[in-house]
Residue frames as a rotation matrix with the C-alpha (Angstrom) as fourth column:
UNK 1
0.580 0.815 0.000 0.00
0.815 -0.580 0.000 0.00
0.000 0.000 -1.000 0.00
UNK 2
-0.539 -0.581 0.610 1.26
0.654 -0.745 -0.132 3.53
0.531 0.327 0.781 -0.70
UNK 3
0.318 0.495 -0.808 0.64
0.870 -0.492 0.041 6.38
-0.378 -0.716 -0.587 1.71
UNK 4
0.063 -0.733 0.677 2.68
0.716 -0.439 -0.543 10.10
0.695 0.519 0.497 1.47
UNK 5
-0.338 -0.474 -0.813 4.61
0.863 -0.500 -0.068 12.59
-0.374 -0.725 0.578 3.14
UNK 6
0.470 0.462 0.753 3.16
0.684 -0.729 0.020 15.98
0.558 0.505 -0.658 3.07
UNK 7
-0.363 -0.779 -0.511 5.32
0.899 -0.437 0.028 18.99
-0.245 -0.449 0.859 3.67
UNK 8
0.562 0.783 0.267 4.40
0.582 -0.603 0.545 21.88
0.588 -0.151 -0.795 5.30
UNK 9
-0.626 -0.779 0.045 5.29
0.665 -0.563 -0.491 25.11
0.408 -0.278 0.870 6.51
UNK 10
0.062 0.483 -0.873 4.17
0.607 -0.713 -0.351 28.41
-0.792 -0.508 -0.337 8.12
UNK 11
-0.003 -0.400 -0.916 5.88
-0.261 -0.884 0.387 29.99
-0.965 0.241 -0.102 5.26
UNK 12
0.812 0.577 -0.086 5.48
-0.381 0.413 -0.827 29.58
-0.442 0.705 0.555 1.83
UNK 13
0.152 -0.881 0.448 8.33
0.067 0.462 0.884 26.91
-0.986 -0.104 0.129 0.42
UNK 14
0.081 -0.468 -0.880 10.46
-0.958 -0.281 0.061 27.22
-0.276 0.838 -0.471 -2.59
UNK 15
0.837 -0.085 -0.541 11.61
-0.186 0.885 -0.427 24.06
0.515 0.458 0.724 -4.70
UNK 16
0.090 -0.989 0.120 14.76
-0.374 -0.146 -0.916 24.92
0.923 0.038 -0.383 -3.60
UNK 17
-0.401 0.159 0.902 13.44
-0.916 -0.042 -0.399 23.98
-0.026 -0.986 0.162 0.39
UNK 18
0.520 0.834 -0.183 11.29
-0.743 0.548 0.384 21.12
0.421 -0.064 0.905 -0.77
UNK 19
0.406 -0.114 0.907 11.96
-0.461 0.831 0.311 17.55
-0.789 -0.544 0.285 1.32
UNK 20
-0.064 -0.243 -0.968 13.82
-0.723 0.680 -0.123 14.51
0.688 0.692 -0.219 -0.88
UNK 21
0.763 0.506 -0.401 13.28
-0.301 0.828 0.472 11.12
0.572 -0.240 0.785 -0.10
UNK 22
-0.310 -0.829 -0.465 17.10
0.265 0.394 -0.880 10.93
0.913 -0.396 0.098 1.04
UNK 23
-0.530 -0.067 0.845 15.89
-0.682 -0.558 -0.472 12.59
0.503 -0.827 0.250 4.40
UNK 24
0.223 0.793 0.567 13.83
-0.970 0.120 0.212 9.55
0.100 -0.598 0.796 5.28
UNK 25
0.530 -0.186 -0.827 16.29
-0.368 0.828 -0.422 6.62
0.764 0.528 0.371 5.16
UNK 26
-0.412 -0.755 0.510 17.23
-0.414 -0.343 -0.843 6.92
0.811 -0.559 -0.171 8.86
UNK 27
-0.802 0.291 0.521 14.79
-0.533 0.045 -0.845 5.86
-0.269 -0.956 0.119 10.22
UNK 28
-0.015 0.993 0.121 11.42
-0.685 0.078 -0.724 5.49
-0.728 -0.094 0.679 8.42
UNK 29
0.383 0.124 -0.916 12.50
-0.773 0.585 -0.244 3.35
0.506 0.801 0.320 5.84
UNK 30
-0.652 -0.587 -0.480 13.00
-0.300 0.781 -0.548 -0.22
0.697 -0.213 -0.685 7.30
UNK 31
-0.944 -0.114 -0.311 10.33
0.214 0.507 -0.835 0.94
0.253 -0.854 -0.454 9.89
UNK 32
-0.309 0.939 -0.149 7.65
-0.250 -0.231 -0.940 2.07
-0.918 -0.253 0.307 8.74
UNK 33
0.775 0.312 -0.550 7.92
-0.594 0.062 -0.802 1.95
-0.216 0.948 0.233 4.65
UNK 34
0.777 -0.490 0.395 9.49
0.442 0.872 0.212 -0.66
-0.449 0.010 0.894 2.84
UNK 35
-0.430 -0.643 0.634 10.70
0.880 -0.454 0.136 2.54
0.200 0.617 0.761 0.26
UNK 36
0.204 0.397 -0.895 10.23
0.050 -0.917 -0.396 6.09
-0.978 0.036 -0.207 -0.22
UNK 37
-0.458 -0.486 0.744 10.49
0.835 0.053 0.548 7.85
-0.306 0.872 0.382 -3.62
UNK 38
-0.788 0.381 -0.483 9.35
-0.315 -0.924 -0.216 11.27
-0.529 -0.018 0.849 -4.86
UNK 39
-0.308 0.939 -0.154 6.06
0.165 -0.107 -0.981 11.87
-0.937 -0.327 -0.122 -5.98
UNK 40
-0.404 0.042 0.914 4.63
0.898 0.207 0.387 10.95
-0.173 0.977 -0.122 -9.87
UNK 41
-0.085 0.803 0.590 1.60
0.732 -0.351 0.583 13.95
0.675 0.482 -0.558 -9.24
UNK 42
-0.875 -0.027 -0.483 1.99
0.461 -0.348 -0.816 16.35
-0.146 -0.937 0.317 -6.39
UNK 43
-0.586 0.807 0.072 -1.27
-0.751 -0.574 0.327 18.14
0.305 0.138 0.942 -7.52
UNK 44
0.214 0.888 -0.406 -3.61
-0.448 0.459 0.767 15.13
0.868 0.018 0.496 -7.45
UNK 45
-0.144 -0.097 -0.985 -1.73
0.671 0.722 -0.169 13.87
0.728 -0.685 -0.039 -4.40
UNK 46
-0.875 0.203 -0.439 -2.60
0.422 -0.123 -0.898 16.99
-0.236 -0.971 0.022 -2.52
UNK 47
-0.068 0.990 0.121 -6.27
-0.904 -0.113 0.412 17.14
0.422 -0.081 0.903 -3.48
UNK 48
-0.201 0.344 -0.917 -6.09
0.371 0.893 0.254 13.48
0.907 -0.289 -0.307 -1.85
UNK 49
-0.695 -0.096 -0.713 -4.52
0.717 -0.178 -0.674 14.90
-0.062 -0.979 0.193 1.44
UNK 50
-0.951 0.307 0.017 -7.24
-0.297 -0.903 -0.311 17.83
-0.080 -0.301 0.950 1.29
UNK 51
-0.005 0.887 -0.461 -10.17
-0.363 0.428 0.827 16.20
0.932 0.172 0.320 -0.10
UNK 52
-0.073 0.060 -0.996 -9.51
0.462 0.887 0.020 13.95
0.884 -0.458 -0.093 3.19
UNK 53
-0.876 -0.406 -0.259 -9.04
0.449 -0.493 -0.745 16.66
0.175 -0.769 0.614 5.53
UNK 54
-0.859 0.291 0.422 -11.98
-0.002 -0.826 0.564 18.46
0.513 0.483 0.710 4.32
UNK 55
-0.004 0.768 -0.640 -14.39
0.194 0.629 0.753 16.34
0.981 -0.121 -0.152 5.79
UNK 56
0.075 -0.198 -0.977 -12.99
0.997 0.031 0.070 17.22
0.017 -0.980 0.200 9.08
UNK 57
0.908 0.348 -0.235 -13.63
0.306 -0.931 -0.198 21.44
-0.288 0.108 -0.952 7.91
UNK 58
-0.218 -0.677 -0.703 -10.04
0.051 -0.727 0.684 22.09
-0.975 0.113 0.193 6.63
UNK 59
0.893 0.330 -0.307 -10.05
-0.095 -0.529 -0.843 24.14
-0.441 0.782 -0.441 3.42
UNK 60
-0.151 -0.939 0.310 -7.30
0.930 -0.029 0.366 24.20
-0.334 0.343 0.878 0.71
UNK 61
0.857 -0.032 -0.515 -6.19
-0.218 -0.927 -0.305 28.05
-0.468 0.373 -0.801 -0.53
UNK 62
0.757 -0.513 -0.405 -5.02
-0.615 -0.349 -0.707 28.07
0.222 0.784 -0.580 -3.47
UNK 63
-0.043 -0.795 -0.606 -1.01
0.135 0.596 -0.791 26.20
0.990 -0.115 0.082 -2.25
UNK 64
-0.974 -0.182 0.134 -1.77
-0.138 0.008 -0.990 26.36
0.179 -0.983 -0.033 1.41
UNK 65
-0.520 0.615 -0.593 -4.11
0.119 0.739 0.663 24.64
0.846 0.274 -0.458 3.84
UNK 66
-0.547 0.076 0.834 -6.38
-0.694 -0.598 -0.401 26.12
0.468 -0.798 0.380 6.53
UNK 67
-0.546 0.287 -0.787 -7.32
0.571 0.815 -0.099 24.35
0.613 -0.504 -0.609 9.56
UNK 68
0.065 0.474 0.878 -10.33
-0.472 -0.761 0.446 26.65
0.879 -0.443 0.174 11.40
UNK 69
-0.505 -0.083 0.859 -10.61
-0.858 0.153 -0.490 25.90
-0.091 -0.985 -0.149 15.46
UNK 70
0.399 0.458 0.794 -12.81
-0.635 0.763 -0.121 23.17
-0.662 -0.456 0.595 15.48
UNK 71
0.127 -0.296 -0.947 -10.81
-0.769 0.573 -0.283 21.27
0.627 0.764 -0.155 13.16
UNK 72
-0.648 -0.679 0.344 -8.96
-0.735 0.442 -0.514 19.27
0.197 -0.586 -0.786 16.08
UNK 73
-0.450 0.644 0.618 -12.24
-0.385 0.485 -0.785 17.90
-0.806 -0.592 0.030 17.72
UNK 74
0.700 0.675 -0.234 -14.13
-0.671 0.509 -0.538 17.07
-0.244 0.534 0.810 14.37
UNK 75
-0.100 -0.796 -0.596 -10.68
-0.835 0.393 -0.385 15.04
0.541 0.459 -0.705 13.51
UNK 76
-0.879 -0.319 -0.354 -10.26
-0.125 0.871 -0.476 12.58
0.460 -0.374 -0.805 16.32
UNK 77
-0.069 0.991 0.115 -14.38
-0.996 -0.063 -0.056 12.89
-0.048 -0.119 0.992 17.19
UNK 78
0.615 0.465 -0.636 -14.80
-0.642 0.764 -0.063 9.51
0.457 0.448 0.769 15.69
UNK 79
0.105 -0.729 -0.677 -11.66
-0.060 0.674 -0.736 8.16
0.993 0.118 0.027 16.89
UNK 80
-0.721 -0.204 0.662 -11.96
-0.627 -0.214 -0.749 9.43
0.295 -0.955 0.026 20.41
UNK 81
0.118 0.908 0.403 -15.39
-0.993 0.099 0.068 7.12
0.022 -0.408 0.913 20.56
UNK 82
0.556 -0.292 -0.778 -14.02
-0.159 0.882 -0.444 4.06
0.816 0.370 0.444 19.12
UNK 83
-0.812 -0.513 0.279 -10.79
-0.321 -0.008 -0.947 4.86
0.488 -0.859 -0.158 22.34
UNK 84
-0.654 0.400 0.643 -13.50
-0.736 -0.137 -0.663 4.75
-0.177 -0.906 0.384 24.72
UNK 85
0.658 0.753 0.023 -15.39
-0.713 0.633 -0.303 1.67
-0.243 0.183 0.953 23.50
UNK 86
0.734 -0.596 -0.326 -12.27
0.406 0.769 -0.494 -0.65
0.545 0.230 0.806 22.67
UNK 87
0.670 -0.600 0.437 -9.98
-0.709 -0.691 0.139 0.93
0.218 -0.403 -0.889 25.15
UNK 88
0.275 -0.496 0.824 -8.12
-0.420 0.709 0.566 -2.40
-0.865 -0.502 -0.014 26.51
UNK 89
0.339 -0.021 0.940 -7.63
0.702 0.671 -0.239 -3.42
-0.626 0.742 0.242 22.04
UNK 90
-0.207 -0.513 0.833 -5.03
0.956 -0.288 0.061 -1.88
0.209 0.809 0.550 19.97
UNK 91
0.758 0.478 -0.444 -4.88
0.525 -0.851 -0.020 1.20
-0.387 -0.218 -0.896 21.83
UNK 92
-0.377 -0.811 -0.448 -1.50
0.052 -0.501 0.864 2.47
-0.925 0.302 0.231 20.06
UNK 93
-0.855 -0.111 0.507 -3.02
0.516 -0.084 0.852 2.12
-0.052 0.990 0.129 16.62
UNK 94
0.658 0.752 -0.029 -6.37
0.731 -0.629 0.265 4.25
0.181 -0.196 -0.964 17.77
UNK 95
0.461 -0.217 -0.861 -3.73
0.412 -0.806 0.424 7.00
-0.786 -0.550 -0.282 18.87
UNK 96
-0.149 -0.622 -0.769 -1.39
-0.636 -0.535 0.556 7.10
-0.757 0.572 -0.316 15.93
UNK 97
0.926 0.082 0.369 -2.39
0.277 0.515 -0.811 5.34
-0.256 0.853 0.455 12.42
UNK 98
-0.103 -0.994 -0.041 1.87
-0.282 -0.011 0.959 4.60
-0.954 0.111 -0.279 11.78
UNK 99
-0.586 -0.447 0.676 0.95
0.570 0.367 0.736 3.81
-0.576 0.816 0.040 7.98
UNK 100
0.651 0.737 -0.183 -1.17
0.534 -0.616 -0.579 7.17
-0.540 0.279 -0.794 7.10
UNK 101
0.702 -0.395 0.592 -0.59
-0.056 -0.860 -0.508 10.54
0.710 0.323 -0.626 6.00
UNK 102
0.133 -0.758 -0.639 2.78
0.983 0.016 0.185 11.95
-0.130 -0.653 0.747 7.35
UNK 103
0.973 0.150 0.173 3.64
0.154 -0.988 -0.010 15.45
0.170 0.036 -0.985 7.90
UNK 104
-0.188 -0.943 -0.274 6.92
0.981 -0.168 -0.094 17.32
0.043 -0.287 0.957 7.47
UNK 105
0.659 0.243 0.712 7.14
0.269 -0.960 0.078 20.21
0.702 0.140 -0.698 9.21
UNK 106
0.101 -0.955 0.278 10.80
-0.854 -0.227 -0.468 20.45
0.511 -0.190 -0.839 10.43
UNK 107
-0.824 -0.434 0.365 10.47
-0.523 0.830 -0.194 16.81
-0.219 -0.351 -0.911 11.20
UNK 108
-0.567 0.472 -0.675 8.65
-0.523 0.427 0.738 14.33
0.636 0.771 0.005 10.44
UNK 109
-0.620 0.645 0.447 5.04
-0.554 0.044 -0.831 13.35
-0.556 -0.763 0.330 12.40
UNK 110
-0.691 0.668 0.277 2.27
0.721 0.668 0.187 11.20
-0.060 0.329 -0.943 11.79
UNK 111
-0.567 0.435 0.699 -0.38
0.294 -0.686 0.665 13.02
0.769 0.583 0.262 10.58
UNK 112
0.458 0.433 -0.777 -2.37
0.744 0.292 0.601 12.44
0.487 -0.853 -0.188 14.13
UNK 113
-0.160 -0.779 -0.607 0.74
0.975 -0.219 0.023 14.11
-0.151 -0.588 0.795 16.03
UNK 114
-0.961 -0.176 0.212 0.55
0.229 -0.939 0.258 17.26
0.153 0.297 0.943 13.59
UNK 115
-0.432 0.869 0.242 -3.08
0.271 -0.131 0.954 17.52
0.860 0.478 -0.178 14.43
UNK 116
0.492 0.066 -0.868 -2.70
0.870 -0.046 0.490 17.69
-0.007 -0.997 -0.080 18.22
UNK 117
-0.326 -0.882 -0.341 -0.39
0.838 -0.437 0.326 20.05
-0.436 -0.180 0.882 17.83
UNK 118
-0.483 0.170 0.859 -2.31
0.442 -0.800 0.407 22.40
0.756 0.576 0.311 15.66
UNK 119
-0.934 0.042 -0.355 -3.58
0.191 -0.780 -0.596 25.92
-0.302 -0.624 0.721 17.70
UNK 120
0.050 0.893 0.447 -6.35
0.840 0.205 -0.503 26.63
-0.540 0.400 -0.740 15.18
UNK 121
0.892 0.384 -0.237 -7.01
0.203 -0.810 -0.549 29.16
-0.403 0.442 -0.801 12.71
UNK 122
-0.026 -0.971 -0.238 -3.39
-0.450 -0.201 0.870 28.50
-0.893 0.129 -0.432 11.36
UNK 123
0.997 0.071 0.005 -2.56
-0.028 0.452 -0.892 27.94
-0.066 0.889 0.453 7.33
UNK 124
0.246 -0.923 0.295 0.06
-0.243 0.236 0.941 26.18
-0.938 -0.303 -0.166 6.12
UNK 125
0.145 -0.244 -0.959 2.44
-0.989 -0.053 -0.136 25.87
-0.018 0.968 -0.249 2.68
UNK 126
0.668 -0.483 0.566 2.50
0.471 0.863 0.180 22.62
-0.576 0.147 0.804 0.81
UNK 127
0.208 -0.874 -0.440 5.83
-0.874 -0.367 0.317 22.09
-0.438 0.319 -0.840 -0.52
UNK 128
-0.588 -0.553 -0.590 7.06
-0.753 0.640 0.151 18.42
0.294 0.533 -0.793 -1.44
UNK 129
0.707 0.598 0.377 5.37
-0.676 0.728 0.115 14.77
-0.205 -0.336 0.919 -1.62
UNK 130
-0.639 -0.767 -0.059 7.25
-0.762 0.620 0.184 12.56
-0.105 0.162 -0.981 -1.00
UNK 131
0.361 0.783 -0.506 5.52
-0.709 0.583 0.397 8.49
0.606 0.215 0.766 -1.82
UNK 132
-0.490 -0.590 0.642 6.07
-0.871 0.303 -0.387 6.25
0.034 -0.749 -0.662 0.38
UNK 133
-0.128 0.903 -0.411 5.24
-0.817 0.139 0.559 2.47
0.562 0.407 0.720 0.66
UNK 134
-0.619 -0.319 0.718 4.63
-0.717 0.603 -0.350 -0.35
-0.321 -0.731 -0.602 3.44
């Protein structure tokens, strides 16, 4: 199966800034993906990562992606019920989904991680996609 890294900023990113697959061979390859490799479509691969978000109220502008305040809660809404009804079964893979979206934003996060972390009302630049597959 084939997931992807999505890189992100506060600031809008040049080519010259974008991510390469060589940054993920330290770690995530071996342990999470079997490979990385750059990205055939970066358009259609972020209308995936937005189309998917959307559902949960972020918006795409134009090359950057806005998450409004209630983004956080409509995100893990579904997952927080499932936690509390299967709590004692596969509670690490209800917290982090290790074979989703990833996020680079000066390091690399499961998409989950970068969603806790968000404040609200904050947009962010896409820059590189990296593919990635486990």
């Amino acid at each position: 199966m084939h997931s992807r890294i999505i890189q992100l900023s506060y600031q809008p990113i040049t080519e010259n800034e974008y991510i390469t697959e060589e940054l993920f061979y330290d770690w995530f390859v071996g342990t999470i993906a079997d490979y990385v490799s750059p990205t055939v479509d970066r358009e259609a691969d972020i209308d995936w990562f937005t189309r998917y978000l959307s559902y949960f109220g972020a918006e795409r502008k134009g090359n950057a992606i806005y998450f409004p305040d209630n983004f956080k809660e409509n995100y893990f809404k579904k997952r927080l019920e499932k936690l509390k009804d299967r709590v004692s079964n596969g509670l690490v893979q209800l917290i982090n989904d290790k074979y989703g979206f990833y996020v680079y934003l000066d390091y690399l996060m499961p998409l989950d991680d970068f969603v806790r972390k968000l404040k609200g009302n904050e947009t962010f630049y896409f820059g590189n996609i990296i593919d990635y597959h486990f």
